[in-house]
PDB file with SEQRES, HELIX, SHEET and CRYST1 records, atoms N, CA, C and O in Angstrom:
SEQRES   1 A   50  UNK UNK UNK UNK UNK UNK UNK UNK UNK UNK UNK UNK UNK          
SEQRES   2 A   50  UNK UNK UNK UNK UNK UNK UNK UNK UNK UNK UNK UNK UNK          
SEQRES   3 A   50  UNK UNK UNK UNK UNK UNK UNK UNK UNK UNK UNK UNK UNK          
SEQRES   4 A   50  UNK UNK UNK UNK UNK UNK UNK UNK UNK UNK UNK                  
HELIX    1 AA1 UNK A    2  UNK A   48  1                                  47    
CRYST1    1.000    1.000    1.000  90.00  90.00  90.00 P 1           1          
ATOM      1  N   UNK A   1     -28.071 -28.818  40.096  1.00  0.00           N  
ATOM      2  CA  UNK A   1     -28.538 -27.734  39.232  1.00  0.00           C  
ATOM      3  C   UNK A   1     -27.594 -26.534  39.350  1.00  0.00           C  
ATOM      4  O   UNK A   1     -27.184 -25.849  38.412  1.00  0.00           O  
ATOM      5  N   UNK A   2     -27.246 -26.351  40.966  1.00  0.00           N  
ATOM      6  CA  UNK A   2     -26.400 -24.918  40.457  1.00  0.00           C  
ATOM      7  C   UNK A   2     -24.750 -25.454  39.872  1.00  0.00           C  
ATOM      8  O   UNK A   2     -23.946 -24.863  39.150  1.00  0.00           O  
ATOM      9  N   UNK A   3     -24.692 -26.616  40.437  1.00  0.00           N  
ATOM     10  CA  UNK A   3     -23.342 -26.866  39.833  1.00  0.00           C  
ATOM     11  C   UNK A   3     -23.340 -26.437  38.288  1.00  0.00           C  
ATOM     12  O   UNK A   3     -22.751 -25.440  37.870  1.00  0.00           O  
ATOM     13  N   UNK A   4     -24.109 -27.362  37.466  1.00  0.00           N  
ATOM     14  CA  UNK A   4     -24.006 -27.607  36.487  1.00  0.00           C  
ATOM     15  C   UNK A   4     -24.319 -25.519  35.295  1.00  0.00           C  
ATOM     16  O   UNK A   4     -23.866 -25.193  34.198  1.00  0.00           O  
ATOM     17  N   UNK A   5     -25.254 -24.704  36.303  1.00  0.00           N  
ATOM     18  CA  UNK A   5     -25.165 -23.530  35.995  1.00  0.00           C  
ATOM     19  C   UNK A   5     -24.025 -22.931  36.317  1.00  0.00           C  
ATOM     20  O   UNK A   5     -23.723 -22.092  35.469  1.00  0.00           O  
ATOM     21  N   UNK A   6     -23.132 -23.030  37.349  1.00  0.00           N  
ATOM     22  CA  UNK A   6     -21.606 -22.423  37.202  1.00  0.00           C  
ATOM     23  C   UNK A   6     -20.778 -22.628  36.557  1.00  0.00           C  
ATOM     24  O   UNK A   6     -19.807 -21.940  36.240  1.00  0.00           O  
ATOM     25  N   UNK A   7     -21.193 -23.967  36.197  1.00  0.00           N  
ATOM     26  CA  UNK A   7     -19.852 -24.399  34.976  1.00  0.00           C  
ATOM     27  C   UNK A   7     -20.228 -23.832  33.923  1.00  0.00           C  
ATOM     28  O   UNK A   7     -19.363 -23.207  33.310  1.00  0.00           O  
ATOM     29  N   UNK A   8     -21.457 -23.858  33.437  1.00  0.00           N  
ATOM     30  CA  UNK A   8     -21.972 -23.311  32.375  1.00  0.00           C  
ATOM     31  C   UNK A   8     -21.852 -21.559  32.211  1.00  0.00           C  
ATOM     32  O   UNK A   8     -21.998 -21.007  31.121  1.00  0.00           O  
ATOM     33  N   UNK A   9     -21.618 -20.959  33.243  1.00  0.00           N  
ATOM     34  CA  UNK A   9     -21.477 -19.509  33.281  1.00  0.00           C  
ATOM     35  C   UNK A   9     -19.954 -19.000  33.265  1.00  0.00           C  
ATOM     36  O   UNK A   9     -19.482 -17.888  33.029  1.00  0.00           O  
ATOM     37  N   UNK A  10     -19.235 -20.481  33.675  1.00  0.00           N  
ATOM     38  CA  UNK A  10     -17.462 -20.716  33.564  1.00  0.00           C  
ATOM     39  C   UNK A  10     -17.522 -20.454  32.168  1.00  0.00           C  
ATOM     40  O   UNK A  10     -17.517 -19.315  31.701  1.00  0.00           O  
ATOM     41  N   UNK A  11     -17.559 -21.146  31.725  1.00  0.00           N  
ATOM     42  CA  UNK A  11     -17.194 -21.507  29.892  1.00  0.00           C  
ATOM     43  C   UNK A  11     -17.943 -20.298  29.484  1.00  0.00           C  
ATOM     44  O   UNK A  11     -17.127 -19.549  28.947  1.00  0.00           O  
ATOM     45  N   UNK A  12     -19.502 -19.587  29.493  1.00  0.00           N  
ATOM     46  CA  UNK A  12     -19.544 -18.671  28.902  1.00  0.00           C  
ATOM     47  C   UNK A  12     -18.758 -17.036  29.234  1.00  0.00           C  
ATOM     48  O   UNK A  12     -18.886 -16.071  28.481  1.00  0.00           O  
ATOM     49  N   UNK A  13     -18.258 -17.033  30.033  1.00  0.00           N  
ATOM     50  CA  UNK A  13     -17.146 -16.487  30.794  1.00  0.00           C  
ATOM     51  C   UNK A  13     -15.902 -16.568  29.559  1.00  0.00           C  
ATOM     52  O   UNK A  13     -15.438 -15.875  28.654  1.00  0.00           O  
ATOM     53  N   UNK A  14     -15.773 -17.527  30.014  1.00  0.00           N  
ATOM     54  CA  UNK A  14     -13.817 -18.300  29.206  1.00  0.00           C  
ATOM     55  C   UNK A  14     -14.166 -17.387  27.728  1.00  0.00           C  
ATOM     56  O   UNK A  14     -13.307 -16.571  27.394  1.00  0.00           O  
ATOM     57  N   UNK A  15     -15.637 -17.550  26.698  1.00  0.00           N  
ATOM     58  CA  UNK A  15     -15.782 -17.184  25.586  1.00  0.00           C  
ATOM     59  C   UNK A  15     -15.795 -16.035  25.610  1.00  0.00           C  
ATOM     60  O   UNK A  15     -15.156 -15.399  24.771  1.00  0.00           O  
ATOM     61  N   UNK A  16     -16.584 -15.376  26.654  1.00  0.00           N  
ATOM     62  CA  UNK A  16     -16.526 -13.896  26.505  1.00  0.00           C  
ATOM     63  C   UNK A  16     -14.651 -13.251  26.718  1.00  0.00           C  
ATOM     64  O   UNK A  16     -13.960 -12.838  25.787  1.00  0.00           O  
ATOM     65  N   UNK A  17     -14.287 -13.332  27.942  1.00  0.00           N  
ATOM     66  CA  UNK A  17     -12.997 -13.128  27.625  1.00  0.00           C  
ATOM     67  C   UNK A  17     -12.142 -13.384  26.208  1.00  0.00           C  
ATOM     68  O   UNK A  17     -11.307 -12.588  25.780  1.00  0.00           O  
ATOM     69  N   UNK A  18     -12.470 -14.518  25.627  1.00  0.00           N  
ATOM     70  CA  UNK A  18     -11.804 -14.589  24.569  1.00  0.00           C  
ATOM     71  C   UNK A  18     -12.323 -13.512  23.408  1.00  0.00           C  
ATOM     72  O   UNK A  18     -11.671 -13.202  22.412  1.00  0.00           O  
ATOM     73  N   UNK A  19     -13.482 -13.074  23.719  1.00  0.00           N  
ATOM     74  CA  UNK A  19     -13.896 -12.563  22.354  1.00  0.00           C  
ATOM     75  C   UNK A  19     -13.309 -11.055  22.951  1.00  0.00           C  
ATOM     76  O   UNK A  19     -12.709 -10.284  22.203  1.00  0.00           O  
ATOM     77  N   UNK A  20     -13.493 -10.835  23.983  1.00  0.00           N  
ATOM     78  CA  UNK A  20     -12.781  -9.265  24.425  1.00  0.00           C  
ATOM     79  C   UNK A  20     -11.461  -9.041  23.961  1.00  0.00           C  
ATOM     80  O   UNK A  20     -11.090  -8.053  23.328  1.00  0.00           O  
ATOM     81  N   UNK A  21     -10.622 -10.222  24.386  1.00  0.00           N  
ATOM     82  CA  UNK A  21      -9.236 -10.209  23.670  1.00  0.00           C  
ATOM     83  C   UNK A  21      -9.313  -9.845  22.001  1.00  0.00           C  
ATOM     84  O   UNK A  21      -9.101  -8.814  21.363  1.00  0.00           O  
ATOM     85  N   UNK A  22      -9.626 -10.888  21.723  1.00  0.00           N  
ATOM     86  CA  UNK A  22      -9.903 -10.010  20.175  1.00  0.00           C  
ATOM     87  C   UNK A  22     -10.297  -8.962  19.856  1.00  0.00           C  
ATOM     88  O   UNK A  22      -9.905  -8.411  18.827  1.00  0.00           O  
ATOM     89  N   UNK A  23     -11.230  -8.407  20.726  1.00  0.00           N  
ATOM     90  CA  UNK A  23     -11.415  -6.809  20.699  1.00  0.00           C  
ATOM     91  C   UNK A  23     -10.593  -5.968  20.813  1.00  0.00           C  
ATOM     92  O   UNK A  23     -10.479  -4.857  20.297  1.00  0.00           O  
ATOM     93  N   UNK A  24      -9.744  -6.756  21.817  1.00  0.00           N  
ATOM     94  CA  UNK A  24      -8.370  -6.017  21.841  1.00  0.00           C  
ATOM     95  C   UNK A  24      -7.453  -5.600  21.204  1.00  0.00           C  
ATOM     96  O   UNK A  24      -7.047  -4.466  20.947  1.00  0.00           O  
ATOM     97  N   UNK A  25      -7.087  -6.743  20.916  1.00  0.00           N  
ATOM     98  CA  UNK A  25      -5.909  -6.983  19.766  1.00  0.00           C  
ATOM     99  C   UNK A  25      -6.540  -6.319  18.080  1.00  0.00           C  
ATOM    100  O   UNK A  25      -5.873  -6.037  17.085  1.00  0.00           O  
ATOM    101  N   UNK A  26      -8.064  -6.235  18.295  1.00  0.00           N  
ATOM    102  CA  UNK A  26      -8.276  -5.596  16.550  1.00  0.00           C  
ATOM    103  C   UNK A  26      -7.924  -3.972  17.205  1.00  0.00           C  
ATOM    104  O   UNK A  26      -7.410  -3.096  16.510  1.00  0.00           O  
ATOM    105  N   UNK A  27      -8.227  -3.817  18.360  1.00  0.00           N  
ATOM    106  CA  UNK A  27      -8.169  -2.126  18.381  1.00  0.00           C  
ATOM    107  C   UNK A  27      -6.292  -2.180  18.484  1.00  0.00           C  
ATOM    108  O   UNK A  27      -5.589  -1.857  17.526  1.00  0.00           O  
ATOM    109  N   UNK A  28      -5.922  -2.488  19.366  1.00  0.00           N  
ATOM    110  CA  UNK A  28      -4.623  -2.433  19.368  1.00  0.00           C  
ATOM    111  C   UNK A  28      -3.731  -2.391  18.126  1.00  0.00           C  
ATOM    112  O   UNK A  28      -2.689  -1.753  17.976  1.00  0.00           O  
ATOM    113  N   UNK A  29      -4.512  -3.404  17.054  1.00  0.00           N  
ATOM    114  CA  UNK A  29      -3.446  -2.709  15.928  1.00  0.00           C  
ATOM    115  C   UNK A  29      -4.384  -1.856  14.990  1.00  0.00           C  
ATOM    116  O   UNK A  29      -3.699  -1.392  14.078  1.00  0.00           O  
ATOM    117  N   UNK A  30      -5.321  -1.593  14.917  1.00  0.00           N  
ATOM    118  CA  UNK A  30      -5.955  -0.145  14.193  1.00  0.00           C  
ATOM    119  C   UNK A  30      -4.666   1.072  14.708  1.00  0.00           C  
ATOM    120  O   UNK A  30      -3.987   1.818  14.003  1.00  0.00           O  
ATOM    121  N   UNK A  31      -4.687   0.896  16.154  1.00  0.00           N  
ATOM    122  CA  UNK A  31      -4.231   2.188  16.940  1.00  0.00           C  
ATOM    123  C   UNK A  31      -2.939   1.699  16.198  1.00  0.00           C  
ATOM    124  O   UNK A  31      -2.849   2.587  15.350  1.00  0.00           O  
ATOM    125  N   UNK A  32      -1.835   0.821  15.962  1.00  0.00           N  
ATOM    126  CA  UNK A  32      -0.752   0.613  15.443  1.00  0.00           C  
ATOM    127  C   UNK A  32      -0.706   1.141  13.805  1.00  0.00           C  
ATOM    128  O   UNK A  32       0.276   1.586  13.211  1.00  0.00           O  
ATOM    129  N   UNK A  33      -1.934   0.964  13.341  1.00  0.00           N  
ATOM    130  CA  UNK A  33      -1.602   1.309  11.875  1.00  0.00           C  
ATOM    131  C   UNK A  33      -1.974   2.581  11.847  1.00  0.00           C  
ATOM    132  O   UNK A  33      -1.486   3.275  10.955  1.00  0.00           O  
ATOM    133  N   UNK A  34      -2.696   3.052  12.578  1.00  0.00           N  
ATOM    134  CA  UNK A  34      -2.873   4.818  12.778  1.00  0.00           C  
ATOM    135  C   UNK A  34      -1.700   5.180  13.101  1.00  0.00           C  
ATOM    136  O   UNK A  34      -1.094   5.693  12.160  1.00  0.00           O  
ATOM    137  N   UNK A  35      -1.338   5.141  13.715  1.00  0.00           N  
ATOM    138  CA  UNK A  35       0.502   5.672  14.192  1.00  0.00           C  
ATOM    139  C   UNK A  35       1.279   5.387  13.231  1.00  0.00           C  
ATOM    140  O   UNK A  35       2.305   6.066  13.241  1.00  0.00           O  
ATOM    141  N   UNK A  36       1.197   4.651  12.404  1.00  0.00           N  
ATOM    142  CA  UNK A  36       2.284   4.175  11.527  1.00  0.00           C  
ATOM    143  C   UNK A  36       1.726   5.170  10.455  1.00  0.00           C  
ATOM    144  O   UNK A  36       2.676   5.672   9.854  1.00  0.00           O  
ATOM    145  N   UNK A  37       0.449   5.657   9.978  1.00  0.00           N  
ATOM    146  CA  UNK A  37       0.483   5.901   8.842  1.00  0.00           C  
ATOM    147  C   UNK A  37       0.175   7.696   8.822  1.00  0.00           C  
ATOM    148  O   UNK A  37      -0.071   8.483   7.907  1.00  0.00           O  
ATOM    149  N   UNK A  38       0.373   7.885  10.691  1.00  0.00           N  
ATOM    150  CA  UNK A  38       0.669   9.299  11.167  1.00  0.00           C  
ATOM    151  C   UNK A  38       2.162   9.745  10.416  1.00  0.00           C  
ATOM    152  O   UNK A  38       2.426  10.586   9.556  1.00  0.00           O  
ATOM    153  N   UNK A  39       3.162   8.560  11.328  1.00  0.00           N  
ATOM    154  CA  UNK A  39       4.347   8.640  11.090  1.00  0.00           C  
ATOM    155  C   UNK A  39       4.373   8.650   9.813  1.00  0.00           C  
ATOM    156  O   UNK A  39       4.597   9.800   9.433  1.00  0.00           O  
ATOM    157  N   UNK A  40       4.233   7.797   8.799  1.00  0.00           N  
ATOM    158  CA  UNK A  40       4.903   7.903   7.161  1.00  0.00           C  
ATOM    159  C   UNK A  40       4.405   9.519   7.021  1.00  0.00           C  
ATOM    160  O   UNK A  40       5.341  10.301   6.855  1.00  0.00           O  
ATOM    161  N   UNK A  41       3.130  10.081   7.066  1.00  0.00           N  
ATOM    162  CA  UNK A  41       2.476  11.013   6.664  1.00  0.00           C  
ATOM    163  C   UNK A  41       3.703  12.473   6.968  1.00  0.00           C  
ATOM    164  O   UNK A  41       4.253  13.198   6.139  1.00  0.00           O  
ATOM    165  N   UNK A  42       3.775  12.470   8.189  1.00  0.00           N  
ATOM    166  CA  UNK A  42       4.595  13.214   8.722  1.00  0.00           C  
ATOM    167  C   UNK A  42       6.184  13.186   8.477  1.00  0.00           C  
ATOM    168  O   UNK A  42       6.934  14.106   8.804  1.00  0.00           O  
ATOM    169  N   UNK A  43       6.688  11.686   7.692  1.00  0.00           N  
ATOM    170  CA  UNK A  43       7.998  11.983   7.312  1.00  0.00           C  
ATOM    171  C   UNK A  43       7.714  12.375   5.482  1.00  0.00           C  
ATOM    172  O   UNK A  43       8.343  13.059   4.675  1.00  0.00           O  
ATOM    173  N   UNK A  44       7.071  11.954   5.436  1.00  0.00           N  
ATOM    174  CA  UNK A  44       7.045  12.600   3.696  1.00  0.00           C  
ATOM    175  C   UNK A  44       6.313  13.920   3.545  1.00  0.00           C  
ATOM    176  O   UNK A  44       6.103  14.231   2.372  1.00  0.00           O  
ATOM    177  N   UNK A  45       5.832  14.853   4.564  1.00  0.00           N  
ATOM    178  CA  UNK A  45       5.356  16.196   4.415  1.00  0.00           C  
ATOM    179  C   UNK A  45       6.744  16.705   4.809  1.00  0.00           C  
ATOM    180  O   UNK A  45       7.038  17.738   4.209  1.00  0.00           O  
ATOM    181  N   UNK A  46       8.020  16.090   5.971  1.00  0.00           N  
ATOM    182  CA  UNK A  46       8.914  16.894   6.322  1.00  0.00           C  
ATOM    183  C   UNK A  46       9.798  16.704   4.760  1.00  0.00           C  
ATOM    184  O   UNK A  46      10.191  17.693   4.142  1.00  0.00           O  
ATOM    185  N   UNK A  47      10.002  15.415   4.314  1.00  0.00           N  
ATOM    186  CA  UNK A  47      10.826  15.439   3.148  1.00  0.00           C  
ATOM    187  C   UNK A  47      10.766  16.346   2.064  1.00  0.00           C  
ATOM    188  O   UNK A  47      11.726  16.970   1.611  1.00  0.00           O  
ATOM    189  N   UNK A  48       9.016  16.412   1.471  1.00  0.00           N  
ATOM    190  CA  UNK A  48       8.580  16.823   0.316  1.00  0.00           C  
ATOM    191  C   UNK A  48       8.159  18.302   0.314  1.00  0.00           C  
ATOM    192  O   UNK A  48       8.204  19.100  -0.621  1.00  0.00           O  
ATOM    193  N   UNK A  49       7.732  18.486   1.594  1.00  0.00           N  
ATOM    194  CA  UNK A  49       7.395  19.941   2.467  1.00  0.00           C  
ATOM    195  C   UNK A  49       8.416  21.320   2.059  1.00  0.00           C  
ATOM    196  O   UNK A  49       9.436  21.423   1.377  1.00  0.00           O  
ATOM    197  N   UNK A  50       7.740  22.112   2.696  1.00  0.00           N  
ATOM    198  CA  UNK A  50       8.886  22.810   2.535  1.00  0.00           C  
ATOM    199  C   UNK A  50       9.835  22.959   3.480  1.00  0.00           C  
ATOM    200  O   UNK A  50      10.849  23.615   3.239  1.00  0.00           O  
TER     201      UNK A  50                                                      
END                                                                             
């Protein structure tokens, strides 16, 4: 019985990590397209700016 509950808390483990990663990686590039669309913002106010 406990075997078969550790393995079972293994694998729901393995899923949770995996789904954190993806949490990751969606924030990681939000934060990438925020910066990117800081940067464009900020080179076309210096271009068009005064």
């Amino acid at each position: 019985m406990g075997n078969k509950m550790i393995g079972l808390s293994a694998r729901e483990s393995k899923r949770e990590i995996r789904k954190q990663r993806l949490h990751v990686l969606a924030y990681v590039g939000l934060g990438i397209l925020a910066l990117a669309t800081v940067v464009v913002v900020v080179i076309a106010l210096r271009r068009w700016g005064p």
